[in-house]
N, CA, C and O atoms as a GROMACS GRO file, in nm:
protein
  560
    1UNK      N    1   0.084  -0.118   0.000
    1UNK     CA    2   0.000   0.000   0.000
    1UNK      C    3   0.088   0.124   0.000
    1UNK      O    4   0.071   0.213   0.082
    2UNK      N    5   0.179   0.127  -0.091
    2UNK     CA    6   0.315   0.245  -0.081
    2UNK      C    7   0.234   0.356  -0.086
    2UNK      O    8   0.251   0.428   0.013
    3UNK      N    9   0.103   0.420  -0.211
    3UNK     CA   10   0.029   0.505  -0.204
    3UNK      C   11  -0.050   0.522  -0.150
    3UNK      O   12  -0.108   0.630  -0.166
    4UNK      N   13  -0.107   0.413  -0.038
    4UNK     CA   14  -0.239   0.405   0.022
    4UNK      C   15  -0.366   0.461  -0.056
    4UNK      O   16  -0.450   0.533  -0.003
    5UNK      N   17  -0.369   0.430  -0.156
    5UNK     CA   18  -0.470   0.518  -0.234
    5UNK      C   19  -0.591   0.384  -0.255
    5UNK      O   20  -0.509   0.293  -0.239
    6UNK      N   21  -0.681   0.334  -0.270
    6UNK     CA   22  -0.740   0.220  -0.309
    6UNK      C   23  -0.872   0.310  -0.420
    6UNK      O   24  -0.935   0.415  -0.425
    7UNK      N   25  -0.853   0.173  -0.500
    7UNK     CA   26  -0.956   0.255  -0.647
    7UNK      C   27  -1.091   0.176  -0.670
    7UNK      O   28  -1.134   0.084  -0.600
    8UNK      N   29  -1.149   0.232  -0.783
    8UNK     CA   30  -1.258   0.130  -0.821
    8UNK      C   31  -1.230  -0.003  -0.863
    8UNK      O   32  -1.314  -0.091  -0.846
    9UNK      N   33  -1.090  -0.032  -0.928
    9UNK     CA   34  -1.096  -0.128  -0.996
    9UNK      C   35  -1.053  -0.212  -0.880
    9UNK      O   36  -1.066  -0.331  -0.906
   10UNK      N   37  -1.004  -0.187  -0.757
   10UNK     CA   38  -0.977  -0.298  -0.672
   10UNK      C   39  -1.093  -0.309  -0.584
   10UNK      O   40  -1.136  -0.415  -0.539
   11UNK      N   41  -1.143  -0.185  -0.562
   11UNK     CA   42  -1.287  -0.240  -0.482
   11UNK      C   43  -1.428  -0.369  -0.597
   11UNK      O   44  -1.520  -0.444  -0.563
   12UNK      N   45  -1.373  -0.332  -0.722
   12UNK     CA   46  -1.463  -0.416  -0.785
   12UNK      C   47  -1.368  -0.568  -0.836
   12UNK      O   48  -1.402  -0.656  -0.915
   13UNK      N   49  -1.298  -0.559  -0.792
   13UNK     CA   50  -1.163  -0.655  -0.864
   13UNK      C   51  -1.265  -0.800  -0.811
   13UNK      O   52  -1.314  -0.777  -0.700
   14UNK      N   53  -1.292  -0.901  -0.854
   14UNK     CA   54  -1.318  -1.068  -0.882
   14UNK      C   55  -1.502  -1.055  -0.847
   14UNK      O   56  -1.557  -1.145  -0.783
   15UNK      N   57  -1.576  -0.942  -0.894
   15UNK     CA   58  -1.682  -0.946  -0.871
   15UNK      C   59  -1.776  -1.038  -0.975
   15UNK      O   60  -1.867  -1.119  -0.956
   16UNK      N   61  -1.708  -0.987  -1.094
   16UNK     CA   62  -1.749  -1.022  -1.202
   16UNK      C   63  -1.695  -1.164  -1.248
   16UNK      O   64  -1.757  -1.220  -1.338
   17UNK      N   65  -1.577  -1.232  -1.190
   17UNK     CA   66  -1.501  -1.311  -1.249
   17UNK      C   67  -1.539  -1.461  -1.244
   17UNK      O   68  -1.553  -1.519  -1.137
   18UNK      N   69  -1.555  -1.522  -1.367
   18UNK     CA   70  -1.615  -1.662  -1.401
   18UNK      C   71  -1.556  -1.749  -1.310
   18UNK      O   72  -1.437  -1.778  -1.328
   19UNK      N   73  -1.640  -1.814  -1.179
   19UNK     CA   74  -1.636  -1.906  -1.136
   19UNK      C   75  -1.678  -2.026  -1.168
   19UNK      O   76  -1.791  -2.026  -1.218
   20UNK      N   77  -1.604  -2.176  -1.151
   20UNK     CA   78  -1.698  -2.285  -1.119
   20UNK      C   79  -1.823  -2.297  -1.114
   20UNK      O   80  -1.874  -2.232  -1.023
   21UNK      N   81  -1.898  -2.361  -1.185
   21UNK     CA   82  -2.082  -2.398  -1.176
   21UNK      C   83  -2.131  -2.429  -1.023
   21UNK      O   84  -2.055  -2.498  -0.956
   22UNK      N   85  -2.213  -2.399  -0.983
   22UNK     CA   86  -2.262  -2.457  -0.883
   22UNK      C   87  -2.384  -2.571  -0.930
   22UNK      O   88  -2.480  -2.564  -1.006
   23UNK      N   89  -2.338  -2.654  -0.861
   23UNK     CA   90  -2.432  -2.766  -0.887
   23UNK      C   91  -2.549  -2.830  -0.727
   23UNK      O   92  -2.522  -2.854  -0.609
   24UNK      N   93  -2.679  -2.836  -0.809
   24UNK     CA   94  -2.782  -2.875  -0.705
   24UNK      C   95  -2.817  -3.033  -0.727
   24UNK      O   96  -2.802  -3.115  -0.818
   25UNK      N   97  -2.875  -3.032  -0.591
   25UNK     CA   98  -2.967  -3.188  -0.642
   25UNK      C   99  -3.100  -3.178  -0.572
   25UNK      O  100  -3.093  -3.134  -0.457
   26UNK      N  101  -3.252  -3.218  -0.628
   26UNK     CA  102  -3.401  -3.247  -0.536
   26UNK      C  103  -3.335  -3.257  -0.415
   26UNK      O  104  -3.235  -3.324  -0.390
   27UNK      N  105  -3.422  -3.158  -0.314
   27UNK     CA  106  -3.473  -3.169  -0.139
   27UNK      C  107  -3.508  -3.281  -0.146
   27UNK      O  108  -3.526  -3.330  -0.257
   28UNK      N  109  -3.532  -3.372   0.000
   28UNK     CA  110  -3.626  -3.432  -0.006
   28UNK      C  111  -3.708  -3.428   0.099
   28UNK      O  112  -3.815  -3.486   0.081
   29UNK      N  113  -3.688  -3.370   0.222
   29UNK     CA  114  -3.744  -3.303   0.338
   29UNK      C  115  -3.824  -3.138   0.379
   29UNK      O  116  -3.808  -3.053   0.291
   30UNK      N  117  -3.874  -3.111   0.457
   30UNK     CA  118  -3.938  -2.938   0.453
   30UNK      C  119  -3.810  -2.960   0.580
   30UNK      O  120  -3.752  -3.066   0.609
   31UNK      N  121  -3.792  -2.839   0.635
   31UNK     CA  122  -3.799  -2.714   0.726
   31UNK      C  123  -3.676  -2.795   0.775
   31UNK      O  124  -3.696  -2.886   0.855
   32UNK      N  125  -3.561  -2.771   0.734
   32UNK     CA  126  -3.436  -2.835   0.822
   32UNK      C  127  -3.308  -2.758   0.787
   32UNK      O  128  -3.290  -2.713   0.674
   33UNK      N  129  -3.223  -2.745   0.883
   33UNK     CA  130  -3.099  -2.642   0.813
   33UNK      C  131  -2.976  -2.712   0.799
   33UNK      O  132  -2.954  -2.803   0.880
   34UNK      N  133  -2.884  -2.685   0.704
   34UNK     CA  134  -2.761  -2.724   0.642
   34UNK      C  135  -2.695  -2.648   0.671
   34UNK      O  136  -2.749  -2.538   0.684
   35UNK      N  137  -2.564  -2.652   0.696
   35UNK     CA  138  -2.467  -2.572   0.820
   35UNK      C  139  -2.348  -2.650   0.728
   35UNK      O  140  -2.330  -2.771   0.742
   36UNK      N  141  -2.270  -2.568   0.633
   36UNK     CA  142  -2.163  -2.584   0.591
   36UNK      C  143  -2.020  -2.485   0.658
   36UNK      O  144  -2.018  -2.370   0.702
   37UNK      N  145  -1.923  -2.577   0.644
   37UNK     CA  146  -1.792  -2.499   0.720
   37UNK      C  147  -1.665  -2.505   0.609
   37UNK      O  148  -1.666  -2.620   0.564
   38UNK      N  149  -1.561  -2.432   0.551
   38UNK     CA  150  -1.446  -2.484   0.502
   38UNK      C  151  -1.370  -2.402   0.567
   38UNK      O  152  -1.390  -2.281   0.576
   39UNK      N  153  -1.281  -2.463   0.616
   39UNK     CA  154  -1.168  -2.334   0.682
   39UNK      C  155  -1.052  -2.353   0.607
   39UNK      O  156  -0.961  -2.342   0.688
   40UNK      N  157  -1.006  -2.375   0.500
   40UNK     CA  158  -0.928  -2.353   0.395
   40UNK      C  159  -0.917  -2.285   0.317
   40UNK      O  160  -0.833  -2.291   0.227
   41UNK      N  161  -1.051  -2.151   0.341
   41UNK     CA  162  -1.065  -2.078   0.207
   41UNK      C  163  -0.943  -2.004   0.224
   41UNK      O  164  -0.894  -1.977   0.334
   42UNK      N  165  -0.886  -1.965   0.094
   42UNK     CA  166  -0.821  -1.861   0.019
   42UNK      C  167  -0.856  -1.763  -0.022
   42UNK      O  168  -0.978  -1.763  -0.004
   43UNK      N  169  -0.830  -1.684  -0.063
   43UNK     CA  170  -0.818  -1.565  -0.174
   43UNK      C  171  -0.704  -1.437  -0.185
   43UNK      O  172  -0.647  -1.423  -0.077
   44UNK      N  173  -0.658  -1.336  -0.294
   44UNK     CA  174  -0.592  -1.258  -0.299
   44UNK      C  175  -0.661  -1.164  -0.277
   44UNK      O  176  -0.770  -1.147  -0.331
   45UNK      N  177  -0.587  -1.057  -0.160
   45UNK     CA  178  -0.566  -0.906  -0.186
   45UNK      C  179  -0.589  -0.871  -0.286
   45UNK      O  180  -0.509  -0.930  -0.358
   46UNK      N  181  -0.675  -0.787  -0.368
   46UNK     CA  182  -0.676  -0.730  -0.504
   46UNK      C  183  -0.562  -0.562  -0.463
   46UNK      O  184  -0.526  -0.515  -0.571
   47UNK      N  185  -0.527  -0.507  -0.386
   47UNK     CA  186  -0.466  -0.422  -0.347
   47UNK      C  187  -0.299  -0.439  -0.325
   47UNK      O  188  -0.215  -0.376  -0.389
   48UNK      N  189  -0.269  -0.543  -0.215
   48UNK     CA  190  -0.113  -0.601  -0.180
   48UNK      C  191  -0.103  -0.706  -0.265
   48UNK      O  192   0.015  -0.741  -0.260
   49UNK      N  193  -0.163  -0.778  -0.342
   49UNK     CA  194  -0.135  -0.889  -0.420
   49UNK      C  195  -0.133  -1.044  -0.251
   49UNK      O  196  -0.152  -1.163  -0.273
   50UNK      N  197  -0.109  -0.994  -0.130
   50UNK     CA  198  -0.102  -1.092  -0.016
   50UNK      C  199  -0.246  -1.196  -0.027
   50UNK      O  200  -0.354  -1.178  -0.083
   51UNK      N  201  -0.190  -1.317   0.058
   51UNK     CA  202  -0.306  -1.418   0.053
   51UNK      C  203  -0.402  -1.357   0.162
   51UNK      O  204  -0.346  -1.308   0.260
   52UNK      N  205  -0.494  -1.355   0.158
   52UNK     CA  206  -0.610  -1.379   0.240
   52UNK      C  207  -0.676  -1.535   0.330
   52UNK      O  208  -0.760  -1.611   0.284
   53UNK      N  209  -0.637  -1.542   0.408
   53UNK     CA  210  -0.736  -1.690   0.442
   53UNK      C  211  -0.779  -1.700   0.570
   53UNK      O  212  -0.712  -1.657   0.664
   54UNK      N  213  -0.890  -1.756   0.584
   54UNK     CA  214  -1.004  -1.813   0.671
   54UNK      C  215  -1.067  -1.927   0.687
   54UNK      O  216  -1.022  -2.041   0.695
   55UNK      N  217  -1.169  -1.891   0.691
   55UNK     CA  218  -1.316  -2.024   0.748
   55UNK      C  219  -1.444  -1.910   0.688
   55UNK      O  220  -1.468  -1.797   0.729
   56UNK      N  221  -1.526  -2.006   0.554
   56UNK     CA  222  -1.594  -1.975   0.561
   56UNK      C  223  -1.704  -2.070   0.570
   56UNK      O  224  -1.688  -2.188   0.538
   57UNK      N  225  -1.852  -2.010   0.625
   57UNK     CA  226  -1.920  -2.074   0.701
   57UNK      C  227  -2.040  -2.065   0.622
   57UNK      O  228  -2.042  -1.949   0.582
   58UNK      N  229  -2.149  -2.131   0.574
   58UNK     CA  230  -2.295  -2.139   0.526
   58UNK      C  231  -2.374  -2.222   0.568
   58UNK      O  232  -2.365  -2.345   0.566
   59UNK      N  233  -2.471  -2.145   0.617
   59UNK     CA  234  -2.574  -2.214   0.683
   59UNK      C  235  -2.730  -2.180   0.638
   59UNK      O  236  -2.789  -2.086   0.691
   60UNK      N  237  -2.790  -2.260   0.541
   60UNK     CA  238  -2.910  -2.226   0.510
   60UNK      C  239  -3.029  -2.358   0.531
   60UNK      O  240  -3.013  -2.468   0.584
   61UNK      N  241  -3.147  -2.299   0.470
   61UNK     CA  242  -3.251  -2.384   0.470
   61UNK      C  243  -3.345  -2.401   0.357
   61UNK      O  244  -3.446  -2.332   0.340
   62UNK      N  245  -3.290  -2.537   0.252
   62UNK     CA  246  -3.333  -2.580   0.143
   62UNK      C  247  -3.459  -2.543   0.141
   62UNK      O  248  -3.525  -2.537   0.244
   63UNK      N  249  -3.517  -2.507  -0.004
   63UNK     CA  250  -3.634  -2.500  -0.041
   63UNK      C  251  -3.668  -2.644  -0.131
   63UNK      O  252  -3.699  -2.756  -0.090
   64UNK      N  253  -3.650  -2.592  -0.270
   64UNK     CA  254  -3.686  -2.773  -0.340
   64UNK      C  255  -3.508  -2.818  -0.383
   64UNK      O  256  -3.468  -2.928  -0.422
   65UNK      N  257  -3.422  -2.684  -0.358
   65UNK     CA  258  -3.254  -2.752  -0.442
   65UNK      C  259  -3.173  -2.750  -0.286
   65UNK      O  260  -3.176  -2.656  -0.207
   66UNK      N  261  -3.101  -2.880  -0.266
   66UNK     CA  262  -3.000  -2.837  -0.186
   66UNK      C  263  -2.823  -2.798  -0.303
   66UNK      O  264  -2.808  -2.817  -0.424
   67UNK      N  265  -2.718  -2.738  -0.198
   67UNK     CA  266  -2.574  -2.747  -0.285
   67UNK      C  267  -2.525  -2.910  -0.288
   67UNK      O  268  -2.546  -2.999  -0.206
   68UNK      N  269  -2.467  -2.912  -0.391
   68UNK     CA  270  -2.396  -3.005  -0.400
   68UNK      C  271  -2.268  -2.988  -0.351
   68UNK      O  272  -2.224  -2.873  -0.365
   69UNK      N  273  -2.187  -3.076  -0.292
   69UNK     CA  274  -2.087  -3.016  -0.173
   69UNK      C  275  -1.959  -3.031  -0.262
   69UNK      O  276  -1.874  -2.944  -0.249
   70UNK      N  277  -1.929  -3.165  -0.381
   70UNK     CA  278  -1.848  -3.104  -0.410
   70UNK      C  279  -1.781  -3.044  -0.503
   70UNK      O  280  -1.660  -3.040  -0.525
   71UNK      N  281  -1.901  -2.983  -0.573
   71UNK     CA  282  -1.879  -2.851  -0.656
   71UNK      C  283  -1.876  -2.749  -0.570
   71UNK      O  284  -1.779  -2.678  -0.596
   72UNK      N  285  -1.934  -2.712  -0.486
   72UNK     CA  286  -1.927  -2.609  -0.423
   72UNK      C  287  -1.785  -2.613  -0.335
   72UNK      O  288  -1.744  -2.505  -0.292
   73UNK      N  289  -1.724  -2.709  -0.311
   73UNK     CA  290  -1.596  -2.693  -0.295
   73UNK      C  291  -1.504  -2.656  -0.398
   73UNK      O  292  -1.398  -2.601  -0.369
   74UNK      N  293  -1.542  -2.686  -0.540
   74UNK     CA  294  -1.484  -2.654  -0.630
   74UNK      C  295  -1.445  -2.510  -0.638
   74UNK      O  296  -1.338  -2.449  -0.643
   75UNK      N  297  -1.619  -2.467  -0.635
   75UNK     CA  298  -1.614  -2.300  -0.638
   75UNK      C  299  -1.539  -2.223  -0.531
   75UNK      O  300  -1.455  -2.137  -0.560
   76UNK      N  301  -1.565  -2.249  -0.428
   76UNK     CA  302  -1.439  -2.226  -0.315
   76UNK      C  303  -1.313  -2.199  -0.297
   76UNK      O  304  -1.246  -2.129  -0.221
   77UNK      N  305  -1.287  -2.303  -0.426
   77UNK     CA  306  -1.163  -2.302  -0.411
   77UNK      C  307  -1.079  -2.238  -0.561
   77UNK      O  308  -0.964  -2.214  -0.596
   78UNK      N  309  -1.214  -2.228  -0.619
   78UNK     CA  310  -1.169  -2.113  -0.734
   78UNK      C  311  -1.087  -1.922  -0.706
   78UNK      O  312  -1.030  -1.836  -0.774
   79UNK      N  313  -1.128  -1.940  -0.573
   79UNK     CA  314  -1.136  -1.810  -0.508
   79UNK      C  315  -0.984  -1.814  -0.503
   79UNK      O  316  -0.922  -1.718  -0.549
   80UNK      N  317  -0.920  -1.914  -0.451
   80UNK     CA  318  -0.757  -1.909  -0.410
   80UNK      C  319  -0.682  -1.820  -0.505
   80UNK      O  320  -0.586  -1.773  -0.444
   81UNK      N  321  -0.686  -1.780  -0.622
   81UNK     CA  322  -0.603  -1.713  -0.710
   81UNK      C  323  -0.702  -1.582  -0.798
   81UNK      O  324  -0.683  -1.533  -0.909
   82UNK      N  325  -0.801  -1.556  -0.703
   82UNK     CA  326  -0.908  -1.444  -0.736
   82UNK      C  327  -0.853  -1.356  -0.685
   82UNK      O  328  -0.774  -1.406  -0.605
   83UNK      N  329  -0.844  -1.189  -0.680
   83UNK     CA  330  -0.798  -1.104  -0.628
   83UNK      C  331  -0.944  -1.039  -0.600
   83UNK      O  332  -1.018  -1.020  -0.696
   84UNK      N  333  -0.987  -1.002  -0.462
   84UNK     CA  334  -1.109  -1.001  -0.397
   84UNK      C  335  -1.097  -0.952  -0.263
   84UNK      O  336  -1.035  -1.019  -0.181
   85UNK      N  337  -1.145  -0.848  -0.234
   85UNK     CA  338  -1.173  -0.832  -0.076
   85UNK      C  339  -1.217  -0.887  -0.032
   85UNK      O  340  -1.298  -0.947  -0.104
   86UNK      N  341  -1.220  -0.927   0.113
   86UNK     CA  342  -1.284  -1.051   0.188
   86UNK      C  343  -1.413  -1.034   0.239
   86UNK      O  344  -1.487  -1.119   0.286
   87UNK      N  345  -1.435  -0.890   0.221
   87UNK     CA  346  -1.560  -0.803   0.222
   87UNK      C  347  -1.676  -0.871   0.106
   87UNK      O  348  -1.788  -0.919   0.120
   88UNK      N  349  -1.593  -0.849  -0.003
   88UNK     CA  350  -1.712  -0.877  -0.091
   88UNK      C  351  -1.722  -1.046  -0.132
   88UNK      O  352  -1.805  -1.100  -0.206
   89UNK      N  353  -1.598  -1.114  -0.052
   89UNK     CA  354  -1.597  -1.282  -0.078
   89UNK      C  355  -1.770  -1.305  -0.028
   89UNK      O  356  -1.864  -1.359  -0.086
   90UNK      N  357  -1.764  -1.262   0.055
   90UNK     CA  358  -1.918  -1.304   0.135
   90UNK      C  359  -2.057  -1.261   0.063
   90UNK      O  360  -2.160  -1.329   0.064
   91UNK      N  361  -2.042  -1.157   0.010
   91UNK     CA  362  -2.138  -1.072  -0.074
   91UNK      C  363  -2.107  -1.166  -0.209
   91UNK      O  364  -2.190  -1.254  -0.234
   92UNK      N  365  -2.044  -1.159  -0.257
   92UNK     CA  366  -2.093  -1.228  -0.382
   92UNK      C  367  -2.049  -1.384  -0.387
   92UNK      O  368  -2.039  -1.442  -0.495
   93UNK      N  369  -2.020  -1.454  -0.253
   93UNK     CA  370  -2.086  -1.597  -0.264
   93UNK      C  371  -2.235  -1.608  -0.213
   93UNK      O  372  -2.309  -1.704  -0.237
   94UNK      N  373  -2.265  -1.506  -0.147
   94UNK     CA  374  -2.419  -1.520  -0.108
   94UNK      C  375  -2.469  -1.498  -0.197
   94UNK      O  376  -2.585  -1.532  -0.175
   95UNK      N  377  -2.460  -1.442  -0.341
   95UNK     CA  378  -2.575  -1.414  -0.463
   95UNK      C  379  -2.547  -1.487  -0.512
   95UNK      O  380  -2.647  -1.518  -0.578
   96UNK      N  381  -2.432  -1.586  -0.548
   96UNK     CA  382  -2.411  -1.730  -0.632
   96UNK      C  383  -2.482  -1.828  -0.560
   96UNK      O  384  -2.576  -1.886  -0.614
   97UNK      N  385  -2.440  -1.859  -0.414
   97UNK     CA  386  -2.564  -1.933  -0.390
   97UNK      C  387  -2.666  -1.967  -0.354
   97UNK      O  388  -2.705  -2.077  -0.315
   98UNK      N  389  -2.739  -1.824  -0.371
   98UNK     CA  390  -2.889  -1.785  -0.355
   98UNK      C  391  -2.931  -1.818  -0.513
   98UNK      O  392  -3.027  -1.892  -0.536
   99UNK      N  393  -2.852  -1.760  -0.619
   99UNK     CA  394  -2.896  -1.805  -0.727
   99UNK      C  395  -2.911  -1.944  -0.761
   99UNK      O  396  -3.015  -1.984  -0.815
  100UNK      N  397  -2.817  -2.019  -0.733
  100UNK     CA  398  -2.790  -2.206  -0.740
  100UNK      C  399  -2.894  -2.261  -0.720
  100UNK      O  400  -2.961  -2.340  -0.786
  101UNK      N  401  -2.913  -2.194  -0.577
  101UNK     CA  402  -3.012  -2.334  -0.492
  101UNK      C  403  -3.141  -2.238  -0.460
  101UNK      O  404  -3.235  -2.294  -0.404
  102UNK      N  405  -3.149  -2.140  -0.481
  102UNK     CA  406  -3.319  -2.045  -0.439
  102UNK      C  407  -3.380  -2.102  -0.292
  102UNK      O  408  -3.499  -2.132  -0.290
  103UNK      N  409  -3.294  -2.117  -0.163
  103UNK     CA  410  -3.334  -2.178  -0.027
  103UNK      C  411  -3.431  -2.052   0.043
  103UNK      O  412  -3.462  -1.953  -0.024
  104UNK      N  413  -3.470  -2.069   0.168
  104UNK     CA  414  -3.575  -1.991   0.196
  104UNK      C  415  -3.492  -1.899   0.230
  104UNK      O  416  -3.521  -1.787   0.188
  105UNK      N  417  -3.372  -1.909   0.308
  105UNK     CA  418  -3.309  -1.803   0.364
  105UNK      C  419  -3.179  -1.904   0.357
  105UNK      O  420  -3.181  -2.026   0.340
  106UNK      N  421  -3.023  -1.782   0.383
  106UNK     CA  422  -2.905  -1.816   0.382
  106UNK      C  423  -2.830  -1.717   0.463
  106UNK      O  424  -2.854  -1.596   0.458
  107UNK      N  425  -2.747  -1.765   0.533
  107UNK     CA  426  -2.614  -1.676   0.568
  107UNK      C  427  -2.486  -1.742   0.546
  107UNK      O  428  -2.458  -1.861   0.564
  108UNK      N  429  -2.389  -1.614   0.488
  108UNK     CA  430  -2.266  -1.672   0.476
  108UNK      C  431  -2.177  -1.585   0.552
  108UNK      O  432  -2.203  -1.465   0.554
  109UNK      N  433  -2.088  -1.624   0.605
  109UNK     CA  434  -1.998  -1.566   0.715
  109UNK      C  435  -1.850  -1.633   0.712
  109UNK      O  436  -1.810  -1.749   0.718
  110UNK      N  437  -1.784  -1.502   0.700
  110UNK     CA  438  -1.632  -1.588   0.663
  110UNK      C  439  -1.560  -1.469   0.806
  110UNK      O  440  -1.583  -1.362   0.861
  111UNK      N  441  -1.457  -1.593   0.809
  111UNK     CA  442  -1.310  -1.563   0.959
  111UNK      C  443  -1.259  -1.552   0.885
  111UNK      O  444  -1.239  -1.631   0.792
  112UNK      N  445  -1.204  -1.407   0.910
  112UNK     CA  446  -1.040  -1.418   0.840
  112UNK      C  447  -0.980  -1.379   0.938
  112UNK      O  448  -1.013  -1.302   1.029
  113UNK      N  449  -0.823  -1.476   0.904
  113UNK     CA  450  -0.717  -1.491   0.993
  113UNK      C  451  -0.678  -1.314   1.048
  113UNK      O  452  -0.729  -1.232   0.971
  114UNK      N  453  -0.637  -1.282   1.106
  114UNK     CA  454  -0.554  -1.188   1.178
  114UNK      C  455  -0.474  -1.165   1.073
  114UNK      O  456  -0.410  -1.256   1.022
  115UNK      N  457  -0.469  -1.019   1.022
  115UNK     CA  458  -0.323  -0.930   0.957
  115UNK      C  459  -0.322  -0.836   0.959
  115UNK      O  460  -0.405  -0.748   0.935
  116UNK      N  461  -0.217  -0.841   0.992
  116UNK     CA  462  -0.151  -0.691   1.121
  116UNK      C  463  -0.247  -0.639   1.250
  116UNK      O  464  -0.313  -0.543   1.289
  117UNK      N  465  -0.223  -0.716   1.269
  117UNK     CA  466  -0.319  -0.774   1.385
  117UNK      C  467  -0.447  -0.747   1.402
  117UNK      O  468  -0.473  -0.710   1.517
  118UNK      N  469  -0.528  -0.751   1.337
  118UNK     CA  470  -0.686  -0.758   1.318
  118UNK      C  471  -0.735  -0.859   1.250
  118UNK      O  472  -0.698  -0.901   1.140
  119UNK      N  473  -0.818  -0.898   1.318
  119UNK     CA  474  -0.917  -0.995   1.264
  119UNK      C  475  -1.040  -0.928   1.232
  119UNK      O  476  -1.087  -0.833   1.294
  120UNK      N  477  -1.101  -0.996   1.108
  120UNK     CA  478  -1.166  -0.921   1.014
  120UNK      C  479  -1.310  -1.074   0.969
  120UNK      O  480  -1.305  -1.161   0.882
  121UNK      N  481  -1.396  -1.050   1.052
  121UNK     CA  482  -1.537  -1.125   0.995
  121UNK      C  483  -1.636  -1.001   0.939
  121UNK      O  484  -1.663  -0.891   0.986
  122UNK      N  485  -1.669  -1.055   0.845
  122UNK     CA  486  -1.803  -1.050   0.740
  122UNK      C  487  -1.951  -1.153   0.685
  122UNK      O  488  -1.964  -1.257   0.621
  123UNK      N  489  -2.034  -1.064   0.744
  123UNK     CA  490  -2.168  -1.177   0.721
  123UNK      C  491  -2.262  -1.126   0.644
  123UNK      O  492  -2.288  -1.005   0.647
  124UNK      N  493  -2.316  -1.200   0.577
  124UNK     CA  494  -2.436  -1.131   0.496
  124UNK      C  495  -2.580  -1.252   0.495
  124UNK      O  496  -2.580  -1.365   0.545
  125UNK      N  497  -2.634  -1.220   0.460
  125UNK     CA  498  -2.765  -1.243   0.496
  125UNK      C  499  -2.886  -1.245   0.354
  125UNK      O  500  -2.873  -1.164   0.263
  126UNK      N  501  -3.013  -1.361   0.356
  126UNK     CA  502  -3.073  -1.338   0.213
  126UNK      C  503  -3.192  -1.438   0.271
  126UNK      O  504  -3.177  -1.558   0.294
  127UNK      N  505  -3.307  -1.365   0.287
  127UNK     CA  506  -3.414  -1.419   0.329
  127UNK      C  507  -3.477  -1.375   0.462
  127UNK      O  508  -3.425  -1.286   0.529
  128UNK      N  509  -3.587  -1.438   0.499
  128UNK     CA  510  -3.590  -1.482   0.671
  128UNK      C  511  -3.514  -1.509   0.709
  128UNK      O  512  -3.503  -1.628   0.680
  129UNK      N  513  -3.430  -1.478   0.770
  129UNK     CA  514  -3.313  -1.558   0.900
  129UNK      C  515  -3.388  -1.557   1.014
  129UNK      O  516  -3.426  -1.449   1.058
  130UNK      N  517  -3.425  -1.695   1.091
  130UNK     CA  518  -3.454  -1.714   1.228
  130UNK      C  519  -3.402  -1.642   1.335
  130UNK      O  520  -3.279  -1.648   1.337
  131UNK      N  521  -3.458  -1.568   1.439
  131UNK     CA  522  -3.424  -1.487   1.530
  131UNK      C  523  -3.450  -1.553   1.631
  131UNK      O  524  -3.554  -1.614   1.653
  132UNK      N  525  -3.332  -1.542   1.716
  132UNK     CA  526  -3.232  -1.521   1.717
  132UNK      C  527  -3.150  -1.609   1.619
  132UNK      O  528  -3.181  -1.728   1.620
  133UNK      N  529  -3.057  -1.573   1.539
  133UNK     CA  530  -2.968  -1.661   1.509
  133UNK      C  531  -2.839  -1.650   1.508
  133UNK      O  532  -2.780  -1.554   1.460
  134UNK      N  533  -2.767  -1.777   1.578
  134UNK     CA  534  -2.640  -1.829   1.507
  134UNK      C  535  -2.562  -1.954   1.476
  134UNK      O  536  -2.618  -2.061   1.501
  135UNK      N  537  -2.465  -1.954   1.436
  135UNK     CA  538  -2.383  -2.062   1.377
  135UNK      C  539  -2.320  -2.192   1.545
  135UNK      O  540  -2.255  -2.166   1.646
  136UNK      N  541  -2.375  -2.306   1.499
  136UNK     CA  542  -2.320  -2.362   1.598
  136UNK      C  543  -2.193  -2.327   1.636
  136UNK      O  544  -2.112  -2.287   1.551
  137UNK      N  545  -2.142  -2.343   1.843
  137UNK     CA  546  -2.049  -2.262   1.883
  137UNK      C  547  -1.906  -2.347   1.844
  137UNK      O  548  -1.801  -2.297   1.883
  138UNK      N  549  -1.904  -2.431   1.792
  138UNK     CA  550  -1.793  -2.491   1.722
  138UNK      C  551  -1.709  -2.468   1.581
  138UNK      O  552  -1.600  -2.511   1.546
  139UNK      N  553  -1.813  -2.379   1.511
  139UNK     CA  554  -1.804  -2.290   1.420
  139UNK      C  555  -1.739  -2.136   1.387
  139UNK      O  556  -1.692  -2.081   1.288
  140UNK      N  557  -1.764  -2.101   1.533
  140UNK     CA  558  -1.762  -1.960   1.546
  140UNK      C  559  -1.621  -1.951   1.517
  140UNK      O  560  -1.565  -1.841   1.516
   0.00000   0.00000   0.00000
């Protein structure tokens, strides 16, 4: 950050950028929630070019499509060599897989590790979310 200056093209940097398909398969149950975890995610700094990494977390509740887990690891892991704020990792995996699977409601919430000494979570949200809610405490 020699100029500290940050622009449009890095605040918009891997918004647009062709990921992996997400793939669904038929529900076959009503009213139950799916609680996904990877703590391997990656991604680049679109600013320092530095890695980014965490745990990100999804937890929703199928309508008629659930994700298929391992494409959606695929897509995940498309991210590793994306240049992306970790800000918008969350924001625009929540509209990919709100689009995929159309569930009643979703949250996605990613940990990112500590740099320079801050730790930095982001959550976003798409539907009803049950109130109170959160992520089992093994998750957090």
């Amino acid at each position: 950050m020699a100029d500290g200056k940050y622009t449009q093209k890095h605040a918009k940097s891997g918004l647009q950028t062709k990921l992996p398909s997400l793939e669904t398969f038929p529900n076959q149950f009503p009213n139950y929630e799916i609680t996904i975890s990877y703590p391997e995610f990656t991604s680049i700094c679109p600013k320092t070019g530095l890695p980014d990494f965490g745990t990100l977390h999804v937890k929703y509740m199928p309508n008629q499509k659930c994700l298929e887990l391992k494409a959606l690891k695929l897509y995940m892991m498309a991210y590793r060599n994306l240049g992306i704020f970790y800000e918008n990792v969350v924001n625009r995996m929540l509209q990919d897989l709100v689009k995929a699977c159309e569930p009643q409601w979703m949250v996605v919430k990613g940990v990112f590790n500590a740099r320079g000494g801050m730790l930095g979570i982001a959550e976003t949200k798409y539907g009803k979310v049950p109130t109170p809610f959160s992520f089992p405490s093994e998750l957090k």
